[in-house]
C-alpha positions in Angstrom: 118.3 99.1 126.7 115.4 96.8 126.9 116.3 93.1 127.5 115.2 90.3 125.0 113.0 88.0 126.9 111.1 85.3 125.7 107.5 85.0 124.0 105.6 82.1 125.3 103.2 80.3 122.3 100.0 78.2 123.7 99.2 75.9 120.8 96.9 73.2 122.5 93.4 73.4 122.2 91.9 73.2 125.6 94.4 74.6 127.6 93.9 76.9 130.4 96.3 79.5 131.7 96.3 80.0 135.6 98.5 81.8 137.8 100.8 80.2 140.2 102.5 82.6 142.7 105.2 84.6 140.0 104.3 82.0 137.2 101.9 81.1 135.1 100.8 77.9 134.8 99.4 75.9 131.6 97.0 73.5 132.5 95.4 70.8 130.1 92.6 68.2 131.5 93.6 68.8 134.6 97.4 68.4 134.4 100.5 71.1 134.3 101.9 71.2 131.0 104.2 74.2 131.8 105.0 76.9 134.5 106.9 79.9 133.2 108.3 82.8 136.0 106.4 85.8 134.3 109.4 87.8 134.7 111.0 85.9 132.1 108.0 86.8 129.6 107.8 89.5 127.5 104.5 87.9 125.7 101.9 85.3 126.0 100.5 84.6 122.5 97.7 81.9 122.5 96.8 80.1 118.8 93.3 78.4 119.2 89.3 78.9 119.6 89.5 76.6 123.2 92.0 78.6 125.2 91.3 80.5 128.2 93.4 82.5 130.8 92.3 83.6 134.3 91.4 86.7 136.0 94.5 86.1 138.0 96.6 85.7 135.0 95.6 89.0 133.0 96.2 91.1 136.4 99.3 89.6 136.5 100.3 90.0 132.6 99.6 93.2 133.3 101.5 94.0 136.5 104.6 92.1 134.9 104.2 94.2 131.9 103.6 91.0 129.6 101.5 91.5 126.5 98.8 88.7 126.4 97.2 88.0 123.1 94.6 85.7 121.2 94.5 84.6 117.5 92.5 82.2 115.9 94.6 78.5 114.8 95.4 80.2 111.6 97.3 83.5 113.3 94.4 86.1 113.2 94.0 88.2 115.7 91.2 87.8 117.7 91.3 90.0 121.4 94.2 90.6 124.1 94.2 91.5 127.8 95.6 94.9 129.4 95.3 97.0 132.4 95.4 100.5 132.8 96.4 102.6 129.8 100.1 103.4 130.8 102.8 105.5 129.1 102.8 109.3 128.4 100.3 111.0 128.0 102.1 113.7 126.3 103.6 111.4 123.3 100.2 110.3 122.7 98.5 113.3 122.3 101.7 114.3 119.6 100.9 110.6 117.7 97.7 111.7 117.2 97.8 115.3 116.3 100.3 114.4 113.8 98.0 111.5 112.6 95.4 113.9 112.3 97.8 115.7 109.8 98.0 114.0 106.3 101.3 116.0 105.5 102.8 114.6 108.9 101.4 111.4 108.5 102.7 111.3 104.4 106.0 112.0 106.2 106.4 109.2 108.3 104.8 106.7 106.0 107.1 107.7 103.1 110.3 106.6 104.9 108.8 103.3 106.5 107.3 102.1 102.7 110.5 103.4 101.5 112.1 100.9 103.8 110.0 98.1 103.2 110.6 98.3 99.2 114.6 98.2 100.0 114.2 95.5 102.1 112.2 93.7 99.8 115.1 94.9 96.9 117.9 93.0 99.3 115.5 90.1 99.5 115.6 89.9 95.8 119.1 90.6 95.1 120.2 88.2 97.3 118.7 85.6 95.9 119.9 86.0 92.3 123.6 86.4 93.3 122.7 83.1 95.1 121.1 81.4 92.3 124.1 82.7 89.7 124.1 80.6 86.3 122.0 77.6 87.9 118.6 79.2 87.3 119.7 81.6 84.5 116.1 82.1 84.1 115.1 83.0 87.8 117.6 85.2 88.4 116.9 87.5 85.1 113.5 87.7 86.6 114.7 88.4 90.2 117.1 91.2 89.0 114.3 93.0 86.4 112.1 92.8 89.9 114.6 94.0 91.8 115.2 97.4 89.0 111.7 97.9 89.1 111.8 98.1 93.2 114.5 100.5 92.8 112.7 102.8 90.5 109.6 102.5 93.0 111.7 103.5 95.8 112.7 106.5 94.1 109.2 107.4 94.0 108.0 107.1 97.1 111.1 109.0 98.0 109.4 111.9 96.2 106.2 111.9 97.3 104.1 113.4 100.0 101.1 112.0 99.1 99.5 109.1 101.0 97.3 108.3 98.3 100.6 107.7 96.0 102.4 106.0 98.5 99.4 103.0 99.1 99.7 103.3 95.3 103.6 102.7 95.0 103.5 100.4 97.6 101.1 97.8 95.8 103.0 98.5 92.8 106.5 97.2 94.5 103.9 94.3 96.8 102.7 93.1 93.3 106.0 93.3 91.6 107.6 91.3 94.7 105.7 88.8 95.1 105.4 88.4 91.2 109.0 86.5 91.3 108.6 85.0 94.6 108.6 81.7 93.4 112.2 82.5 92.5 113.0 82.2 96.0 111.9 78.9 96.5 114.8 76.5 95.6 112.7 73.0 96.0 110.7 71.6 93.1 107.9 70.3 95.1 104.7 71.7 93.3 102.6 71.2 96.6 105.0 74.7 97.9 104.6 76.0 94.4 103.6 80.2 94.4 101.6 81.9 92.0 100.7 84.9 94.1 99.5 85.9 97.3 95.9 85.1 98.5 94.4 86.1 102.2 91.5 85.6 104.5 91.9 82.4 103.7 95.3 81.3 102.6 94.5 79.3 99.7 97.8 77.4 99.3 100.7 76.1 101.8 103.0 79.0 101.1 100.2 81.6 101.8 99.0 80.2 104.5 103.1 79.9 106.1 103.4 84.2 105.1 100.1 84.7 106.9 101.0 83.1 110.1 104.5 84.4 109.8 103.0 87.9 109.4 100.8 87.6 112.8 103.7 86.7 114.5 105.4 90.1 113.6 102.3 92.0 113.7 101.7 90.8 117.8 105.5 91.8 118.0 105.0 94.9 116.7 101.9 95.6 118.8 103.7 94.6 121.9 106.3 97.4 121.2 104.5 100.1 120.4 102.5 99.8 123.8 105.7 99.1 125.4 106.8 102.5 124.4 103.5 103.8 125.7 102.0 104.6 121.9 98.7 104.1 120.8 98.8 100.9 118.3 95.5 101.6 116.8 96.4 105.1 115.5 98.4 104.8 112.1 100.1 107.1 109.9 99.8 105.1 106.2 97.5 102.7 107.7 94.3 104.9 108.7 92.1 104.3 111.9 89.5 101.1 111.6 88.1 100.0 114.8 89.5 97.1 116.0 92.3 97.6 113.7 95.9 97.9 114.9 96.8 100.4 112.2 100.1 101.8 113.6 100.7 97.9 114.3 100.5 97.3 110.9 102.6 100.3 109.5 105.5 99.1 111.8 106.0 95.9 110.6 105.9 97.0 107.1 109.7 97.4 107.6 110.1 93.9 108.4 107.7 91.8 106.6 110.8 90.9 103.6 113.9 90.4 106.2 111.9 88.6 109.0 109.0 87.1 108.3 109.5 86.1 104.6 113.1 85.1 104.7 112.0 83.0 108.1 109.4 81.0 105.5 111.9 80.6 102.8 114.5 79.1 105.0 111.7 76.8 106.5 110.8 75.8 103.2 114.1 75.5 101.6 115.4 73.6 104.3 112.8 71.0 104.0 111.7 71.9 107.6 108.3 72.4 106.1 106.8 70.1 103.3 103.4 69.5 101.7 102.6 67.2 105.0 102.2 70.2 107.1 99.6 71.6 106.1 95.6 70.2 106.0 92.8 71.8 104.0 89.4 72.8 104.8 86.3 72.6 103.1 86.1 76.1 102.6 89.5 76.0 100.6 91.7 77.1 103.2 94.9 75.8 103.7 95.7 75.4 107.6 99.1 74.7 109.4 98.6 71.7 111.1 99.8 72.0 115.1 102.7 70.3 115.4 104.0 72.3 112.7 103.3 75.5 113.9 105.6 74.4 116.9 107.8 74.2 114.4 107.5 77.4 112.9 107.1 79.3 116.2 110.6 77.5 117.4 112.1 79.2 114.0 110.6 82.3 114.5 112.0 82.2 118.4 115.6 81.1 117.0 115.4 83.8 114.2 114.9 86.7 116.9 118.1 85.4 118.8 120.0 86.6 115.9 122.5 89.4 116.2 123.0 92.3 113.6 124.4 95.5 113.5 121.5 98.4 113.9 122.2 100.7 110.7 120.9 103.9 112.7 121.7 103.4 116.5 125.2 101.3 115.3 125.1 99.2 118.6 124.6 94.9 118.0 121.2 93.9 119.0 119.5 91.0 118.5 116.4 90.7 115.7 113.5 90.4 117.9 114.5 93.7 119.8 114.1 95.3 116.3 110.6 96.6 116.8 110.8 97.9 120.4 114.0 100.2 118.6 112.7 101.5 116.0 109.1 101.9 118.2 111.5 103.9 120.5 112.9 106.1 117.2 109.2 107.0 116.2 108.8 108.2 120.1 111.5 110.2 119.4 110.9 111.5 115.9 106.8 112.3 117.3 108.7 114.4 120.0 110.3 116.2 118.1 113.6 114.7 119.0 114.6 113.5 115.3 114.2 115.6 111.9 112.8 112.5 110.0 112.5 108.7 111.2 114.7 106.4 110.6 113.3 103.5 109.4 114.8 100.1 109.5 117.3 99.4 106.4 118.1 95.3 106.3 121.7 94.7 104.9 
């Protein structure tokens, strides 16, 4: 069983990563900021234009089997650093004959959206037992949302179409996201939601999921190599250069549980406010950097968390989530499982 180990974030414009003996080494105007053992890294994710990492360090990422990564201040990925393509060979060349085949490809995809519109469902149910009679209002709106998920997931149950699983899938994204504001308990009209906007975020709450979801996305990414799959070569998310499509399908399971429950509790706690976030002049709303600190310690305590896998049945903690069920597609591409078993959130 792989270990959890932890992810280190480089926020601070400027910095520069060197490598020092079995560590890395963050280095700001000349001074040491922070020296890590690599060996207690599983990832090195770096949020700025102005940060730079050695020669030295990349070999040793490599070596050391840490994922290194670059995103732009806003969570956008922007390049990462490997070696050698490990892994097998073999798996690899099944991933992408069976990408290659839209009824295989249909197959996989159907269970992983089929998953992420449950998860999305629990997300919504739990909310409007939560709520009860004090937002009589909310909650009907919640629970007609959540009947409408459950008659989508019957239906991509059904299909083997990809076509009509991207179609089901907005369907149930729009239909989510449509009550959203449900989930946020605070009356501060700054955090307000009225519906998802990207490349830019165009509000505080947009721009929170968006940097939420390149968190789970480098996660995801990390896995998948881990397991020695190609990341770029999706099933319900088709090849784009540059584009890490198979990336992107994985964490389709996980956007609700993880990465939009993480924001809500932020928000909802009032560890996030209006104060967090600047705006540019092109109309994007940014985090500002102290708060992403803050979101990125969340994110860091959230994966700590321990639940029972509904497939495997062993206790594991949340942010070894995507290197299982990573591991579970290996085995369903090799023929080891009938059907994968996508992630169910309880």
């Amino acid at each position: 069983m792989k270990t959890h180990l932890n992810t280190l974030f480089v926020t601070l414009e400027g910095s520069y990563l060197r490598k020092d003996g079995a560590a890395v080494e963050v280095r700001h105007e000349g001074e040491s900021k922070l020296r890590v053992p690599l060996h207690n890294l599983e990832a090195i994710v770096c949020f700025g234009y102005d940060i730079s990492a050695s020669v030295s360090v990349m070999a040793g990422c490599s070596e050391a089997g840490v994922s290194l990564s670059f995103h732009s201040p806003t969570g956008k990925f922007l390049a990462a650093t490997r070696g050698f393509t490990s892994g097998n060979i073999l798996l690899r060349r099944d991933q992408y004959r069976r990408a290659d085949d839209r009824k295989d490809s249909a197959n996989l995809a159907r269970n992983i959206i089929a998953a992420k519109i449950a998860n999305s469902r629990t997300v919504l149910l739990r909310a409007a037992r939560d709520h009860g009679d004090k937002d009589p209002v909310g909650t009907t709106a919640l629970l007609t949302a959540s009947d409408f998920l459950d008659h989508r997931l019957g239906m991509a149950l059904r299909t083997d179409s990809l076509d009509s699983l991207r179609g089901i899938e907005g369907d149930a994204a729009a239909a989510y996201f449509s009550v959203f504001k449900h989930l946020v308990t605070l009356s501060d009209g700054g955090l307000s939601f009225t519906g998802r906007t990207r490349r830019p975020p165009r509000d505080p709450m947009n721009a929170l999921l968006s940097f939420l979801y390149a968190l789970l996305m480098s996660d995801c990414r990390s896995a998948l190599e881990s397991c020695g799959l190609d990341p770029q070569c999706g099933f319900l998310h088709r090849d784009r250069p540059g584009r890490p499509s198979l990336a992107l399908d994985l964490m389709e399971e996980f956007r609700a549980c993880m990465a939009d429950r993480t924001a809500l509790t932020l928000i909802n706690r009032r560890q996030i406010t209006t104060a967090d976030f600047k705006s540019e002049e092109s109309g994007a709303v940014l985090l500002r950097e102290e708060s992403r600190k803050t979101v990125l310690g969340a994110w860091q305590e959230r994966k700590q968390d321990q639940i029972l896998h509904p497939f495997l049945d062993e206790k594991v903690t949340v942010g070894l989530l995507p290197h299982l069920q990573s591991r579970l597609i290996s085995r369903y591409l090799r023929g080891d499982l009938d059907a994968y078993p996508a992630f169910l959130w309880k």
